[in-house]
C-alpha positions as CSV (number, residue, x, y, z in Angstrom):
1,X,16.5,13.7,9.9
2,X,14.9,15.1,6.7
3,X,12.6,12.5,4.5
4,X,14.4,10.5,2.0
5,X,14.8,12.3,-2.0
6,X,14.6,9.4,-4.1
7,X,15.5,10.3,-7.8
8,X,16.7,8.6,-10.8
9,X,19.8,8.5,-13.2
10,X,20.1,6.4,-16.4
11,X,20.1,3.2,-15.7
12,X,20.2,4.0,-11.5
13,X,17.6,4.8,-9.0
14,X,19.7,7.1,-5.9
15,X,18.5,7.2,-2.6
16,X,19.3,11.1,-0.9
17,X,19.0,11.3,2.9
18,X,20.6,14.7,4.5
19,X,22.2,15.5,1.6
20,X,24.6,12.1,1.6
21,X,23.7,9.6,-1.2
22,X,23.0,6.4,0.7
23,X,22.4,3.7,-1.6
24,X,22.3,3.0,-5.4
25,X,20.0,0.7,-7.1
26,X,19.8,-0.8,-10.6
27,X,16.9,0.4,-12.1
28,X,13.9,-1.9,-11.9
29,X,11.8,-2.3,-15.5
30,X,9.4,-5.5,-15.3
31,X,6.7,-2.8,-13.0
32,X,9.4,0.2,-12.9
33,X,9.1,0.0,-8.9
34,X,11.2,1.5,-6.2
35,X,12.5,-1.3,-3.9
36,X,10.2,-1.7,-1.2
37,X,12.7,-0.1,1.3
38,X,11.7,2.8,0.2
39,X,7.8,2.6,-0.6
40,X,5.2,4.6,1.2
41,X,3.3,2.8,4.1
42,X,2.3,-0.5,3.0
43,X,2.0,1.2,-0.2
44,X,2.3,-2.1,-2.0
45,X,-0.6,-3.9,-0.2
46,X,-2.1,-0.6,-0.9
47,X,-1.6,-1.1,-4.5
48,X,-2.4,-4.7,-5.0
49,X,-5.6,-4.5,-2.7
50,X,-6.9,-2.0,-5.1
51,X,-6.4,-4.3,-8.1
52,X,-7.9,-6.7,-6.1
53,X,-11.0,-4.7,-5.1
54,X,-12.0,-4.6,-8.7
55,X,-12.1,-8.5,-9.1
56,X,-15.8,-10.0,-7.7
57,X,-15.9,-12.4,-5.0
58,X,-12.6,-14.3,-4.0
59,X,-12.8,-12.9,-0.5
60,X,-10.3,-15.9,0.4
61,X,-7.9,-14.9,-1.7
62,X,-8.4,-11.2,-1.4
63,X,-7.3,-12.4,3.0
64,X,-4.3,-14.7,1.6
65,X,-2.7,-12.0,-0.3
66,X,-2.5,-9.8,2.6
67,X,-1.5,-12.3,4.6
68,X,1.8,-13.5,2.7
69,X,2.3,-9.5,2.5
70,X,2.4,-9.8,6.4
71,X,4.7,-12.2,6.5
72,X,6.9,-11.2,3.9
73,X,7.0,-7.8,5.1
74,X,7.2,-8.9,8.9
75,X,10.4,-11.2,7.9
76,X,12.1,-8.0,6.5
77,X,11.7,-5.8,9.5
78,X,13.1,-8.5,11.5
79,X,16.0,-9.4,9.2
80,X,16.6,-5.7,9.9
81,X,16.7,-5.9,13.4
82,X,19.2,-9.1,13.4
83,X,16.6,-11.6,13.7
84,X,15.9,-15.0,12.3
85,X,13.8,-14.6,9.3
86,X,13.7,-18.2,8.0
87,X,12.4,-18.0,4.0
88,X,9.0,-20.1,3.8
89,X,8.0,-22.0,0.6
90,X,5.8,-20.1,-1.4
91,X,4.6,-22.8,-4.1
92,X,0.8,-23.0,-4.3
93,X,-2.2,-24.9,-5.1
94,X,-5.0,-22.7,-7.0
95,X,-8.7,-25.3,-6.7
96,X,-11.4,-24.3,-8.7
97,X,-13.6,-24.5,-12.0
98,X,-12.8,-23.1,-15.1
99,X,-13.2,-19.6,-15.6
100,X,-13.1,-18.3,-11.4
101,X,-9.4,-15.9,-11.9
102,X,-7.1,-18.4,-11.5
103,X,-4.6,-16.6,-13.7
104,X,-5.6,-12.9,-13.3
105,X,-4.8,-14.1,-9.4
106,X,-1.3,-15.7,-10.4
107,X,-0.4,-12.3,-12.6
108,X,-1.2,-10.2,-9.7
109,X,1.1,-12.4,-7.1
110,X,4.0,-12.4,-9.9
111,X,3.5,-8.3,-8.9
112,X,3.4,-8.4,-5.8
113,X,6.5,-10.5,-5.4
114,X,8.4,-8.6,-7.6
115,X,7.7,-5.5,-5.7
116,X,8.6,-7.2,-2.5
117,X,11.4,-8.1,-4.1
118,X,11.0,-12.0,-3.5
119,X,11.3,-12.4,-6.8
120,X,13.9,-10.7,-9.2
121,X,11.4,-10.5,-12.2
122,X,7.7,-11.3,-11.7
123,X,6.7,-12.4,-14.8
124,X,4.0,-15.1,-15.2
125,X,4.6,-18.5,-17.6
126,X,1.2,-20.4,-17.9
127,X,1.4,-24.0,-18.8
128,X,-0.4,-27.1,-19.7
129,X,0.7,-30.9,-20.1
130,X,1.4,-30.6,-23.6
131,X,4.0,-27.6,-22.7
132,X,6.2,-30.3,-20.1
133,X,5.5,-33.5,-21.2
134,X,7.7,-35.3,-24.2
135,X,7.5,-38.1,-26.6
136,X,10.1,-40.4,-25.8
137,X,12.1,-40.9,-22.5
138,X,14.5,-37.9,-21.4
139,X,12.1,-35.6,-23.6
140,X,9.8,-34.6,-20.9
141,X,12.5,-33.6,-18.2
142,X,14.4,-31.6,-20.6
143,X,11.1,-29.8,-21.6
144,X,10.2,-29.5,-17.9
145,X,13.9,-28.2,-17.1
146,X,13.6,-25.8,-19.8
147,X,10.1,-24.6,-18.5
148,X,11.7,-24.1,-15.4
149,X,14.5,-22.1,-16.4
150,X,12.4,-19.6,-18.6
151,X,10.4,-19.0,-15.1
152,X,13.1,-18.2,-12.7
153,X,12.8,-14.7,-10.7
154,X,9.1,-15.4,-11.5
155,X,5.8,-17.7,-11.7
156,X,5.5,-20.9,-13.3
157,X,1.6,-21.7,-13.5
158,X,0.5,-24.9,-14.4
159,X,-3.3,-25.3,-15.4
160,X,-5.3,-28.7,-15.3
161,X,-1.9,-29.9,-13.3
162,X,-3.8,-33.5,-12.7
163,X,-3.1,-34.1,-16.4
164,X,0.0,-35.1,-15.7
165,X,-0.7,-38.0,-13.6
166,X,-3.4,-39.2,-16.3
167,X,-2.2,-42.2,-17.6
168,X,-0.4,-43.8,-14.7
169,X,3.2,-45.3,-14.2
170,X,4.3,-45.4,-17.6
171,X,3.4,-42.1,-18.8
172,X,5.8,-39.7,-19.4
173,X,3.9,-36.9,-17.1
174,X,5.1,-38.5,-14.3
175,X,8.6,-37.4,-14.9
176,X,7.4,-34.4,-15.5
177,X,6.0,-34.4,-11.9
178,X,9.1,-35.8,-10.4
179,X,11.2,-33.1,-12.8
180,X,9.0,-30.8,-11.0
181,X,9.9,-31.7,-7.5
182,X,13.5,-31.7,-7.8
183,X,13.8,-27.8,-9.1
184,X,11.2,-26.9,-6.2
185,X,13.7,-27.7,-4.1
186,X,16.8,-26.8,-6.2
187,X,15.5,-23.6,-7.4
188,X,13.1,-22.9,-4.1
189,X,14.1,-19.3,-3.6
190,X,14.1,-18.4,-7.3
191,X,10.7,-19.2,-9.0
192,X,7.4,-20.2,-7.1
193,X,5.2,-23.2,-9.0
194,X,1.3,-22.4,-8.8
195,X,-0.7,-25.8,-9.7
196,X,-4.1,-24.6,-10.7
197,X,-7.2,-27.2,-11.0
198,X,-10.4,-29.4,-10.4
199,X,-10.5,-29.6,-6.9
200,X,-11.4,-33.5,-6.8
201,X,-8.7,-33.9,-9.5
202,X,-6.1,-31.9,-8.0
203,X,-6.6,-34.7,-4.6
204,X,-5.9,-37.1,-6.4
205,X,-2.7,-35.7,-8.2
206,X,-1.6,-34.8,-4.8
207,X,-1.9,-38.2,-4.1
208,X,0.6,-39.9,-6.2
209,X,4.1,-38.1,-5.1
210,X,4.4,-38.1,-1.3
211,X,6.8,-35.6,-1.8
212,X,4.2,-32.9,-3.3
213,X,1.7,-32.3,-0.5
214,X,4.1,-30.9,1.7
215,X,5.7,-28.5,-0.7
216,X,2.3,-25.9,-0.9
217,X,2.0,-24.8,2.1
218,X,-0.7,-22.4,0.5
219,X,-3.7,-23.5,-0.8
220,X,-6.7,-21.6,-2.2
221,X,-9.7,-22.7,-3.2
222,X,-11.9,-20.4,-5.8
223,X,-15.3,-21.0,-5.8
224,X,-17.8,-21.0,-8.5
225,X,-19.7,-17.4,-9.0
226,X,-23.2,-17.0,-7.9
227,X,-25.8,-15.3,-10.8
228,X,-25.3,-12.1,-9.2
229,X,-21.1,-11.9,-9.3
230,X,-22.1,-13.1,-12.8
231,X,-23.8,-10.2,-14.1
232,X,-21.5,-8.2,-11.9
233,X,-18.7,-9.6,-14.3
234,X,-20.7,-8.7,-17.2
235,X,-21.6,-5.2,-16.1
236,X,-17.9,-4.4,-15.3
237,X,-16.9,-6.2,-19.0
238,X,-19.3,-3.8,-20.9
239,X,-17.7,-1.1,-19.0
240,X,-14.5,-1.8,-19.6
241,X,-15.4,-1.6,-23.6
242,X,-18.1,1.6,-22.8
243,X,-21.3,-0.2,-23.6
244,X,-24.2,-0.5,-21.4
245,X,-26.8,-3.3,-20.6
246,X,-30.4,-2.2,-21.4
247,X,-32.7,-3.3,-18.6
248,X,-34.5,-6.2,-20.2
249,X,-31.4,-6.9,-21.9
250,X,-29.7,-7.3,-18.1
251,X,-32.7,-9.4,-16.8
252,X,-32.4,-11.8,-20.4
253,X,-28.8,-12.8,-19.4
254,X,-29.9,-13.4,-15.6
255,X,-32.5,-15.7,-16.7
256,X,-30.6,-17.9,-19.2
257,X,-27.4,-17.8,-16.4
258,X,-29.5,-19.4,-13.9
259,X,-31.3,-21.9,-16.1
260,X,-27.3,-22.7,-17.4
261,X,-26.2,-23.2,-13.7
262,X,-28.8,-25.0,-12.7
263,X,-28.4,-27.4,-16.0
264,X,-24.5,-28.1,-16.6
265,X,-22.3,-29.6,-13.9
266,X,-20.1,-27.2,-12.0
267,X,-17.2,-28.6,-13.6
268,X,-18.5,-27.8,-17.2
269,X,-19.4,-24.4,-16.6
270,X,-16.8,-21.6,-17.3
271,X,-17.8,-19.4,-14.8
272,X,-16.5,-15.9,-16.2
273,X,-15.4,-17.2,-18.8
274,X,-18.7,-18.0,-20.2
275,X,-19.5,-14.4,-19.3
276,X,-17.0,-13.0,-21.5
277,X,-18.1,-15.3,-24.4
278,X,-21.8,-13.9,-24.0
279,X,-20.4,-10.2,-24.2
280,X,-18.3,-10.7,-27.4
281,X,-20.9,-12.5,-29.0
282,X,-23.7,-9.6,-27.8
283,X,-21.5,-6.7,-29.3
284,X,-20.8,-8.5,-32.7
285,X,-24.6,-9.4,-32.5
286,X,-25.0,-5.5,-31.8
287,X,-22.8,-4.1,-34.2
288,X,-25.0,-6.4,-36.7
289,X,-28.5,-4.4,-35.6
290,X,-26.5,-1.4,-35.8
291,X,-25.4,-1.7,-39.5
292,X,-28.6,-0.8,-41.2
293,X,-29.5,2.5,-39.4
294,X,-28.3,5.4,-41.3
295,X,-28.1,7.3,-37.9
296,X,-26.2,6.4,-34.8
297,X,-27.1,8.2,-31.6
298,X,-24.1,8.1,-28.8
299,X,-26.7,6.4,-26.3
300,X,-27.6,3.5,-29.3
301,X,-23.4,3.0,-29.9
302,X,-23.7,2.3,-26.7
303,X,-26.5,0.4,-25.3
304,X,-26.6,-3.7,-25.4
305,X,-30.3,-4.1,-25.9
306,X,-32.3,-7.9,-25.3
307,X,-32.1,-9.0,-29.1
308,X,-28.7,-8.3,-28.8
309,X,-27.8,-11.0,-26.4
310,X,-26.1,-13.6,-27.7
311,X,-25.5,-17.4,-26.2
């Protein structure tokens, strides 16, 4: 049988296989992907490991993606073949500091989902309390239903998700969380919910809707960075942006990050976010030094040097 042509019309992707036109497909936009029917081996995981690669640490999550492409992918074949393929909830919890790739993460599964075709869309909706929860009674469901609806055929990502359950009985988060509950299950094979937190705080949320535990089936937790993934972070920022670190400018930034993790609670440092606050600041700082020399050598438009490094 001769390999499958796959070409595309307006508006229509055709699938070509001995010269008979098999299948038609409306064109996909959100990643402009050919259904996964039709991918390369494993192309996707291919793909999405490769974006993955470039992120530092999160070896956890780096074996969970693969993983759920397993099992999605596995569930296909057999659906194929006749078999039961029974469709697993795919909510999560995200447990970690500030600052570890929470979102970058959730973007990169709102991909990988749509190119799986799990979800029609993929697009990511971050969150916060103030986004779901209303003034006066009725407020915050309608605001949470409306949430809702905007994410379907993608993510919904909630960050600091214990902030709903704040103020206790009376406050209006908790029909946000109960809102919440009732579209998981409504909605479960249109949109997947990704709670993101503190890992102490996001136990204790847990704890106050019996119903919620049992509706994540996958939970990952992201760890705080050592100094080294640190300066990792900053070396792959500055060359994203085509700067380099100067030695003792490098071994500055070490220094002050390990004095600054040994200092502040785990829960009030930023991890890479911190990072990327330092490199801003050390450009501006650079640009600044910069300004007075007449001349500018490529290297010296370049180079982040130690008085440039700004905290």
């Amino acid at each position: 049988m001769d390999e499958p042509i796959t070409y595309k019309s307006k508006g229509q992707i055709n699938i070509v296989i001995n010269g008979h036109k098999q299948n038609t497909y409306e064109e996909l936009t959100s990643y402009d992907a050919v259904p996964s029917t039709v991918q390369d081996s494993h192309s996707i995981l291919k793909e999405i490991e490769k974006e993955m690669s470039s992120l530092v640490g999160m070896e956890q999550m780096k074996e969970t993606m693969k993983e759920i492409y397993a099992w999605i992918y596995v569930n296909q074949k057999r659906q194929e073949q006749g078999l039961k393929a029974e469709k697993q909830a795919l909510h999560m919890l995200f447990k970690g500091n500030p600052g570890t790739g929470k979102t970058t993460v959730a973007r990169l599964i709102g991909k990988l989902f749509y190119k799986m075709e799990v979800l029609s869309k993929g697009h990511l909706i971050e969150a916060e309390r103030a986004d779901l929860v209303g003034e006066y009674i009725g407020h915050t469901a309608q605001k949470t239903r409306d949430l809702i609806r905007k994410s379907l055929g993608g993510i919904l990502f909630i960050d600091e998700a214990y902030s709903l359950a704040r103020g206790g009985e009376k406050d209006f988060g908790k029909e946000a969380i109960d809102t919440l509950v009732k579209h998981m299950e409504d909605h479960k094979d249109e949109f997947v919910l990704i709670l993101a937190g503190y890992s102490r705080e996001m136990e204790y949320f847990l704890s106050l809707n019996p119903g919620l535990h049992s509706r994540f089936p996958l939970v990952v937790d992201f760890p705080d960075y050592t100094v080294n993934q640190l300066l990792e972070i900053a070396r792959t920022m500055l060359d994203e942006r085509e700067y380099i670190f100067h030695k003792e400018a490098e071994w500055k930034l070490k220094a002050h990050l390990l004095v600054v993790k040994e200092k502040l609670p785990p829960a009030k440092f930023s991890n890479g976010r911190y990072v990327r606050n330092i490199i801003e600041k050390s450009i501006r700082k650079q640009a600044l030094r910069l300004l007075s020399k007449q001349k500018h050598e490529y290297r010296d438009l370049m180079t982040i040097h130690s008085e440039d490094i700004a905290f």
